[in-house]
C-alpha positions in Angstrom: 28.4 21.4 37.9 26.1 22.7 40.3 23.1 24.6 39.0 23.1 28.5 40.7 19.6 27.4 41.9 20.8 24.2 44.0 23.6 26.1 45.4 20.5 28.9 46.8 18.7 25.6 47.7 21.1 23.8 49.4 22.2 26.4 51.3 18.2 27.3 52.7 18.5 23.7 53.5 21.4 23.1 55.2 21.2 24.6 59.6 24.5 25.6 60.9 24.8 21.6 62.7 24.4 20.2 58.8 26.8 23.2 56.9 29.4 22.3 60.1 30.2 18.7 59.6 28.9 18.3 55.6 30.1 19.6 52.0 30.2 18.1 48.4 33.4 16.1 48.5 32.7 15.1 52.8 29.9 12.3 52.9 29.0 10.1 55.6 30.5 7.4 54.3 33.8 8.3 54.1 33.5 10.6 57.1 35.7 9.9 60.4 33.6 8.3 63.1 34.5 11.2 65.7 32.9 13.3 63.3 30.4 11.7 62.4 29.3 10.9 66.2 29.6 15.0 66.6 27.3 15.7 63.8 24.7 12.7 65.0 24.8 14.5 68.5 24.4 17.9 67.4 21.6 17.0 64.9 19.7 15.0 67.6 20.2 17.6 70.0 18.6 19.9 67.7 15.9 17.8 66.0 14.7 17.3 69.7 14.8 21.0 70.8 13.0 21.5 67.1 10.2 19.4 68.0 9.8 20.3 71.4 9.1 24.0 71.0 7.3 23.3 67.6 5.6 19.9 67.1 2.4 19.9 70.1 2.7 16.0 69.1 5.7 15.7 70.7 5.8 18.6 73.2 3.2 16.4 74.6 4.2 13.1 74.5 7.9 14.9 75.6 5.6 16.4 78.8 4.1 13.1 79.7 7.4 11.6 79.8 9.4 14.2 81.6 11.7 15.0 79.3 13.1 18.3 78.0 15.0 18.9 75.0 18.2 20.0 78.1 18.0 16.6 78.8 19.4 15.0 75.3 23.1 16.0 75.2 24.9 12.4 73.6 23.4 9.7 72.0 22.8 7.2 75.1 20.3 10.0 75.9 18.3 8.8 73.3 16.5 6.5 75.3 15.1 9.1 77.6 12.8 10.1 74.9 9.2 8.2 74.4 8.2 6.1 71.2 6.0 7.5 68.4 4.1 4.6 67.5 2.5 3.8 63.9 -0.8 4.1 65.6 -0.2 7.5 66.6 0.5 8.3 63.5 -2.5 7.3 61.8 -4.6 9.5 64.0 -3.8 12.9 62.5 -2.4 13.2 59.2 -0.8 16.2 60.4 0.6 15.0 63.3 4.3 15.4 62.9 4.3 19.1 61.8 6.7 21.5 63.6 6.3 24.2 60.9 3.0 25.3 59.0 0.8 23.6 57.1 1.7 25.7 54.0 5.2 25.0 54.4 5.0 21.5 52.9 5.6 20.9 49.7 6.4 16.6 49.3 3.6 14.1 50.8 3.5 10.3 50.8 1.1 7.7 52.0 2.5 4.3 52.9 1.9 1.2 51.3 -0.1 -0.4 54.3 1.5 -4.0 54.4 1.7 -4.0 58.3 -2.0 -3.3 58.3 -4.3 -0.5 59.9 -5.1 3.1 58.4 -2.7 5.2 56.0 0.0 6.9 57.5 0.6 10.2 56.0 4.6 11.3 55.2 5.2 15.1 54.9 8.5 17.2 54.3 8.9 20.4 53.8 10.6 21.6 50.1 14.1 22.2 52.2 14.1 19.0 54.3 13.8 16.9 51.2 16.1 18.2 49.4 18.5 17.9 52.3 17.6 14.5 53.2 18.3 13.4 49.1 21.3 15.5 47.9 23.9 13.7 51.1 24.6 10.5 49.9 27.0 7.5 50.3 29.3 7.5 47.0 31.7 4.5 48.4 28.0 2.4 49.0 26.5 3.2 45.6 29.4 4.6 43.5 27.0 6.2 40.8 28.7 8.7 38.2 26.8 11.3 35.6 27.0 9.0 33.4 25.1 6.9 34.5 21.7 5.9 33.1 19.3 4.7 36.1 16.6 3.2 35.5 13.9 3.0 38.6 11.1 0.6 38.4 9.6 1.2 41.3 6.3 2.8 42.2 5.7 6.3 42.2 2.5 6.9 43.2 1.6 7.7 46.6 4.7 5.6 47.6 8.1 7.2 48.2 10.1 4.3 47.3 10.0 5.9 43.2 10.4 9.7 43.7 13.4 8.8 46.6 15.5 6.6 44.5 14.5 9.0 41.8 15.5 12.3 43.4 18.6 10.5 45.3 20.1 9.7 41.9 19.5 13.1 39.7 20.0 15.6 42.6 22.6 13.8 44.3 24.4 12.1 41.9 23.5 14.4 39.0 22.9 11.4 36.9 20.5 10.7 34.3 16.9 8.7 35.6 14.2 7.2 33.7 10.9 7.0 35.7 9.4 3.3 34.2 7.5 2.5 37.2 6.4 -0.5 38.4 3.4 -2.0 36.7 1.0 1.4 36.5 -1.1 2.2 34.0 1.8 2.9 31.5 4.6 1.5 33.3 4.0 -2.6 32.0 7.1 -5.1 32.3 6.7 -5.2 28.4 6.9 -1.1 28.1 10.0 -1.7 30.6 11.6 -4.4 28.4 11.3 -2.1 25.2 13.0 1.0 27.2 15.5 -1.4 28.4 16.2 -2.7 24.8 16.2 0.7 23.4 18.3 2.8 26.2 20.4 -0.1 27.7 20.5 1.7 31.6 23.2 0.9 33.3 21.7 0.9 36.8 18.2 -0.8 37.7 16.1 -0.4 41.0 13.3 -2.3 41.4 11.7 -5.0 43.7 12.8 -8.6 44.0 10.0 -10.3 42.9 9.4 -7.7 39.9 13.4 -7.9 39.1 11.5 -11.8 38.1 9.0 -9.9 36.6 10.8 -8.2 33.9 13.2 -10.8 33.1 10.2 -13.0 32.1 8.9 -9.8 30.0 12.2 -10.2 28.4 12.2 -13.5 28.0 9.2 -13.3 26.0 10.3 -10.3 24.1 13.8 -12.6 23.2 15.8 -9.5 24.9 19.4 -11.6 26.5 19.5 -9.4 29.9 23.1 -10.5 29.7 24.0 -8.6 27.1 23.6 -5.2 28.8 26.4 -5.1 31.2 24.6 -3.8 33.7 26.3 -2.0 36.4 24.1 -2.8 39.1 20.6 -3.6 40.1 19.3 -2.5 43.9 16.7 -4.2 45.7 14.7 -2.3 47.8 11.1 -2.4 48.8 10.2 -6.0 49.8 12.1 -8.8 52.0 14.7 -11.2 49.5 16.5 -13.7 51.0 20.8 -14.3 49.6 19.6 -17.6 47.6 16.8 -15.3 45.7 19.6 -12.6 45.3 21.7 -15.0 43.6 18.8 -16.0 41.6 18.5 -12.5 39.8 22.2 -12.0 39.8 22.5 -15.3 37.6 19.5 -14.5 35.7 20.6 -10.5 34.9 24.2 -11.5 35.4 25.2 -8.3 37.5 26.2 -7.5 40.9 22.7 -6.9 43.3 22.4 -5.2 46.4 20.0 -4.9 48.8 18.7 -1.2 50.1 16.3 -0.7 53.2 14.4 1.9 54.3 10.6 2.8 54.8 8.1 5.3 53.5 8.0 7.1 56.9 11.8 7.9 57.7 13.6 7.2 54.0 16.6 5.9 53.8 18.1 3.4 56.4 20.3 1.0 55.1 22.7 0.6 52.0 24.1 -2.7 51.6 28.0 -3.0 50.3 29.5 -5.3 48.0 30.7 -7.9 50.6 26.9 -8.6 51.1 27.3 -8.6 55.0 24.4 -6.8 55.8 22.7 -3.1 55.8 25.5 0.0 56.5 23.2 2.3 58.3 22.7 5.5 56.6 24.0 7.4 60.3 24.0 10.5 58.4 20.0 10.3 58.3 18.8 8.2 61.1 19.8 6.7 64.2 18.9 2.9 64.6 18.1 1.3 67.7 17.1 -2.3 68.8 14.6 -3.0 71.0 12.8 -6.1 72.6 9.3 -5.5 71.3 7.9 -6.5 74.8 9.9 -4.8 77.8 10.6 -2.1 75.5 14.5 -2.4 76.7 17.4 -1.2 74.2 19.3 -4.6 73.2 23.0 -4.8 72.7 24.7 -5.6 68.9 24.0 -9.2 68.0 20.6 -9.5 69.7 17.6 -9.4 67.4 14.7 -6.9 68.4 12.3 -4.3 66.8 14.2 -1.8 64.9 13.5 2.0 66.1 14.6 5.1 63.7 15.3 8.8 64.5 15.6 10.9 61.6 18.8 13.3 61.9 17.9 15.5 58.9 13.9 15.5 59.5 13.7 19.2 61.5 10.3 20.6 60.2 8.8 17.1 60.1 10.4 15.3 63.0 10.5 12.3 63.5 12.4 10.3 67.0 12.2 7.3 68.1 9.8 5.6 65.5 9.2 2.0 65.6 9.1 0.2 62.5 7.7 -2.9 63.4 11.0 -4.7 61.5 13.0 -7.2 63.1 16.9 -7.2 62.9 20.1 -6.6 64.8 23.2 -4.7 65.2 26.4 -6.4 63.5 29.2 -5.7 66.4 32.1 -6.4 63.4 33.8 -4.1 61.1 33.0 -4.6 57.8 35.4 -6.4 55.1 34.8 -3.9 52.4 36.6 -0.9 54.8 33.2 1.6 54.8 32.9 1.7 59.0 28.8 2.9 59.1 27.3 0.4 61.5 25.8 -2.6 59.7 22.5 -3.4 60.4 20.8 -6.8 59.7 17.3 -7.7 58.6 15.0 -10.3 60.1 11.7 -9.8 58.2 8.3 -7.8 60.5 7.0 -8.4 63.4 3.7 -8.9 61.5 4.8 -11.8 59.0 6.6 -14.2 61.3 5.2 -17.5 60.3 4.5 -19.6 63.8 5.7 -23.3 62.9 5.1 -25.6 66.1 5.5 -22.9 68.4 9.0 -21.3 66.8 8.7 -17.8 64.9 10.1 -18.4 61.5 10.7 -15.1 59.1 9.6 -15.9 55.4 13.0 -14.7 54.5 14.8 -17.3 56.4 12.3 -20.1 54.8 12.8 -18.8 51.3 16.7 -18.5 51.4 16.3 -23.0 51.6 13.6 -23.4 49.5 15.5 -21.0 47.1 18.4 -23.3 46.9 16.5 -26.3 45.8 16.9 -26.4 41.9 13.8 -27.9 40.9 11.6 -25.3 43.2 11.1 -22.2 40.5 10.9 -18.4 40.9 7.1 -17.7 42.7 5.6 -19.4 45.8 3.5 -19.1 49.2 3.8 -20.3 52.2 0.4 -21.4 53.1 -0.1 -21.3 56.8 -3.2 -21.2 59.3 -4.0 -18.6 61.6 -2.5 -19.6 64.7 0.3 -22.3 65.3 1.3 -24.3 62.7 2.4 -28.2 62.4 4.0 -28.2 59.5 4.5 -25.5 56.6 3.0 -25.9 53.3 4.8 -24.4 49.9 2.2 -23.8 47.0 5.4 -23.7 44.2 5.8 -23.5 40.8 8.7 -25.4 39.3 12.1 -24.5 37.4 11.5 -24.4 33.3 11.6 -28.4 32.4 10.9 -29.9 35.5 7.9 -31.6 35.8 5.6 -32.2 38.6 4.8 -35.4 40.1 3.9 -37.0 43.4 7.0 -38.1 43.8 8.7 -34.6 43.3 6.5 -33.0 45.8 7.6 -35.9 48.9 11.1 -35.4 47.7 11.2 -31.3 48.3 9.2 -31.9 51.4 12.1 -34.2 52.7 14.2 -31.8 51.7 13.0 -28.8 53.0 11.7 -30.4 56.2 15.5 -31.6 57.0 16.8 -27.9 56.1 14.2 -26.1 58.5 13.6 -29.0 61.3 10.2 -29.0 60.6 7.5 -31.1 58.2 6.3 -29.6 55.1 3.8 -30.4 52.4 4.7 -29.1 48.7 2.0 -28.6 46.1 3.1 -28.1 42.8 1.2 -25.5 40.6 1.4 -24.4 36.8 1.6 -20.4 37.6 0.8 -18.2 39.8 -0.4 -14.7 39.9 2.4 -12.1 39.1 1.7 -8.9 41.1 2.3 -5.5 40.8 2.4 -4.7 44.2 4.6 -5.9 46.8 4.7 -9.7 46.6 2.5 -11.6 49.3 5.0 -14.3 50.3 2.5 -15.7 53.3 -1.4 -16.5 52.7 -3.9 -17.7 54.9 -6.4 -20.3 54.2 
């Protein structure tokens, strides 16, 4: 039942473009296109029109271009409109506002992994509850009964609080906050809730979904035994042959979930493991070639750019993410018709190898598939172009290193990516808390 407060809440929330196309039993998901392309125009139009006559950020940058919120009628207008840049965001804290200060009542701070000074994220008490109580119930089917677990971080991050908020406001279902390796939230705290509350839904990162099954390992807790529902991935790059790692290893169903700290929620991953549905109720998602700025077509790889459909106080158009993927032009086999987006890893970690771009996604989905390579690795490249790619690896449980070992994954691995590698074989290495740092330099 809904709570006589959400109902007041909601309602302040929702404009008259949001109330028109959406209610609790119509989600985007399920929603026919023609509608859903009406409320994506509607919503543009007015997110536009919003932050021109409130935002000086983008009345400015909107000035400088020529354009006027008159000018944005259907989505092929979008291009009309200029790029907000990370950069630009890191100037002003404040930047984005198209309401007053006082208004705000949720702020997050990004994790920083592409580099350069924190960029602030602000919404207003209305806009957040908005943008987490419409949700996607054929893409994550999650009932009251659920028990979700979310081990991912909350602090200054959004990636906790969204899942978080997503799951007991919009699902109504019950969430346990464990974190992701805070000062209280350890993997072995994690593996004693799990033991003791059995959850049938976990969130967490790839590399910590390794984490905590080595915590339970260790605590003699059988992470088959708890029929989990589901675990989502969300917060760091995991290529299919990792995926199936964790699946074996948890034995559950995982999918993958995309979206960033500065525009939420962009992409919910199906069953049929054939890429990202876009969340189109949230955000529009174009591709772009990073240099000549030019929208690509589906099937052509290019810088991913969001607009936020249900960010009005806190706009938010145009935004490039400095992610790599590309449109899927096929429908998808699992009958939810969102577009599908796929990933191919950031701008900023493409690993040059003898003058091709390599993503460490792609190079982990081989080395993933040989048995003898274990669960945590580098790639160890130098700053510039590259040779041949070296893998610092540990090994699976019982396999032992040797000399011989190392030249035979190097063959391996060199065959599978067209180009030589050197292997050293290590004991352990460090288990982090953070997001895991796939690429080193040396």
């Amino acid at each position: 039942m809904t709570s006589d407060f959400e109902k007041r809440i909601r309602e302040e929330s929702l404009s008259s473009v949001i109330r028109r196309y959406f209610s609790q039993s119509v989600f985007p998901d399920h929603m026919p296109s023609k509608r859903l392309t009406g409320f994506q125009k509607k919503a543009l139009r007015e997110a536009v029109t919003r932050a021109y006559e409130n935002s000086p950020f983008y009345r400015q940058k909107m000035t400088k271009a020529g354009v006027k919120p008159q000018d944005i009628n259907n989505l092929s207008d979008l291009p009309k409109m200029p790029f907000t840049a990370k950069d630009e965001l890191r100037q002003n804290p404040w930047a984005l506002l198209a309401c007053d200060k006082k208004d705000i009542s949720v702020i997050h701070v990004s994790t920083g992994t592409t580099g350069g000074q924190p960029i602030y994220t602000m919404q207003t008490w209305k806009e957040y509850y908005l943008n987490t109580s419409i949700n996607y119930p054929r893409l994550q089917p999650i009932e009251q009964d659920d028990l979700c677990f979310v081990a991912l971080p909350y602090e200054m991050s959004a990636a906790g609080l969204e899942f978080h908020t997503r799951f007991l406001v919009g699902y109504q279902a019950a969430v346990m906050a464990v974190g992701k390796g805070g000062a209280y939230s350890t993997p072995e705290k994690t593996i004693k809730l799990i033991r003791d509350l059995k959850p049938t839904i976990v969130v967490t990162s790839p590399s910590y979904a390794i984490t905590l099954a080595e915590a339970a390992a260790e605590a003699s807790l059988d992470l088959t035994s708890l029929g989990l529902k589901k675990i989502w991935l969300a917060g760091e790059g995991c290529s299919p042959a990792f995926r199936k790692r964790i699946e074996k290893i948890w034995e559950t169903k995982v999918n993958f979930a995309y979206g960033a700290t500065e525009c939420g929620i962009i992409g919910i991953e199906c069953d049929a493991h054939n890429g990202y549905h876009i969340t189109q109720g949230h955000v529009l998602v174009e591709i772009v070639d990073p240099k000549t700025e030019k929208v690509l077509e589906p099937g052509e790889i290019g810088e991913i750019v969001i607009t936020c459909l249900l960010r009005f106080d806190t706009p938010l158009i145009r935004y490039r993410t400095q992610d790599l993927g590309c449109l899927a032009p096929q429908p998808c086999p699992c009958g939810v018709t969102l577009e599908r987006l796929h990933l191919r890893g950031r701008l900023a970690d493409q690993i040059v190898l003898k003058g091709t771009a390599y993503s460490p996604v792609y190079l982990e989905n081989f080395l993933m598939q040989l048995p003898e390579v274990g669960n945590w690795y580098e790639f160890v490249v130098k700053p510039g172009e590259n040779e041949q790619l070296k893998i610092r690896t540990e090994l699976a449980d019982g396999v032992k290193p040797t000399p011989e070992l190392a030249e035979k994954l190097a063959a391996k691995m060199g065959a599978a990516i067209s180009v030589p590698c050197e292997f050293e074989l290590v004991s352990k290495l460090p288990r982090p808390t953070i997001k895991a740092i796939r690429v080193v330099y040396e």
